[in-house]
N, C-alpha and C positions, 0 to 999 in steps of 0.2 A: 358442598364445595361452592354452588353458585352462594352463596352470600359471603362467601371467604376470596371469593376472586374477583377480578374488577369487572364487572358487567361487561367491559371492551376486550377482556383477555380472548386472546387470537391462540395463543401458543402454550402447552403446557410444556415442562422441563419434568423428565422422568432422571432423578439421577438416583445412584446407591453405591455403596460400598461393594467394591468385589469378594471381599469378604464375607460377604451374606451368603451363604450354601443352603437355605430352607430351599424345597423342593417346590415348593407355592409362594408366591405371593399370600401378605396377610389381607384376609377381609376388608379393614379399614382401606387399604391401598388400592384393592379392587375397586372397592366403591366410588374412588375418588375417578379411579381413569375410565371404568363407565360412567359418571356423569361427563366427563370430558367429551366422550366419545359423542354420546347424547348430543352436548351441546356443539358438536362438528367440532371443538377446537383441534387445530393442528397438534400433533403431540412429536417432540424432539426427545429423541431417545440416543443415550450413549451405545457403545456396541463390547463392552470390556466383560469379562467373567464377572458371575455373581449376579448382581440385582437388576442390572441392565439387559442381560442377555434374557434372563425370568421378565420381564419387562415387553420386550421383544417377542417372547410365545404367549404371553399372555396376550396382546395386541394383537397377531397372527390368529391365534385361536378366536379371537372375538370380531376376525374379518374386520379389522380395524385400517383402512386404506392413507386416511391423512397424517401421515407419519414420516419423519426424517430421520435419520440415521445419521447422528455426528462421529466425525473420527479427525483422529491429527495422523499423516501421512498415508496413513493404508487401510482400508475397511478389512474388520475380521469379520465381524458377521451382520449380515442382515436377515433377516429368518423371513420377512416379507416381500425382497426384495423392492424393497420401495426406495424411495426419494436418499441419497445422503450426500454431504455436504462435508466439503474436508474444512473446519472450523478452527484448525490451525494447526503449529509444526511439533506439537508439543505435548503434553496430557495436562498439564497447567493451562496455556493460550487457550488448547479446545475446552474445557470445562468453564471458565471466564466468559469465551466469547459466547456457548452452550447460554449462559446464564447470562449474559447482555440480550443475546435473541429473546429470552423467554419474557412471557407476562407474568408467570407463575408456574409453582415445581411442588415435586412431590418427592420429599428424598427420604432416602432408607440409611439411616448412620449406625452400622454394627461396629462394636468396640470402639465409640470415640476416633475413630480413622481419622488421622490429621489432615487429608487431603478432602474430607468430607467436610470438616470443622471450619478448614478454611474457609471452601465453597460456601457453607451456611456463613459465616460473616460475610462475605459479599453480596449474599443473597438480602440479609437483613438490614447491609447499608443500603444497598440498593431498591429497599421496602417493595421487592417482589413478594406476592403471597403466599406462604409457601408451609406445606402441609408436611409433619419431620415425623416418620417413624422411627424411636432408635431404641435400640438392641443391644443388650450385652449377653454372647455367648457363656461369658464367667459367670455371671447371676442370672443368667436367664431370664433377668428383665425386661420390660417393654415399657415405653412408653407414646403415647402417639398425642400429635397435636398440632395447633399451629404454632410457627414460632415466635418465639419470645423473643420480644426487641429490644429488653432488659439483663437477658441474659449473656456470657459471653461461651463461643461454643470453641474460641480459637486464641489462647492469651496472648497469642504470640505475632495475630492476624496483622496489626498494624506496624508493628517494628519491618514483617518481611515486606510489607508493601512499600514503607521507604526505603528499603535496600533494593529491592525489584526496580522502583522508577528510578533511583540512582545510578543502577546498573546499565539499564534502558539508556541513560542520556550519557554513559561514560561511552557507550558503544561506537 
């Protein structure tokens, strides 16, 4: 990870699909948020079922202190009780704003989740570093890597953001 992340990265982004049920974290993903950990950076964790809350004992278990807890309205869990931050009114706004905070993320995309897909195009316009485990429970596939800036993980990514700012200035 340190030659994948920018020498200055402060803050890592743990996101993942709620829809991930494996009972661990994969190896590759451990490995990334123990070097994190190593190198002190802050790590911003969601608080939703699935890869987040596995995210959250995995951190706990490994006495992991510099951690934030993002939520939009209400915190459901913090398993460390440490630091969180209400990062907006919404699960859209907090995942955006989640991903403006970060210098670099580590996301778990099961089943093409369009709320993942989107996040990764913001993630790759916005050339945070970002480490994509994804998963299809149908094939039982995996794939892990960094992402591709070539690729498109959201076809739909740019149409809704001109409806979104549209919306924004009709308000």
């Amino acid at each position: 990870m340190a030659s994948k992340v920018r020498s200055g990265s402060k803050k890592l982004l743990l996101m993942g699909s709620s829809a991930f049920k494996a009972r661990k974290l994969p190896k590759e993903v451990k490995r990334r948020i123990d070097e994190a950990i190593e190198r002190e950076l802050t790590i911003l964790v969601g608080e939703a079922y699935g890869a987040s809350r596995l995210y959250q004992d995995y951190l706990k278990a490994k006495g992991c202190r510099k951690v934030v807890v993002g939520h939009a309205i209400r915190l459901r869990y913090n398993a460390g009780n440490w630091k969180d931050v209400q990062y907006g009114k919404n699960l859209k706004e907090r995942e955006r704003k989640m991903i403006e905070d970060c210098d670099s993320a580590v996301v778990i995309w099961m089943n093409h989740s369009g709320v993942i897909a989107e996040n990764l195009e913001l993630l790759k316009r916005l050339r945070k570093p970002t480490y994509l485990y994804e998963c299809s429970s149908d094939t039982d596939q995996v794939t892990a890597g960094e992402l591709d800036p070539g690729r498109t993980y959201d076809p739909f990514y740019y149409m809704k953001e001109h409806y979104r700012k549209r919306k924004s200035t009709h308000q």
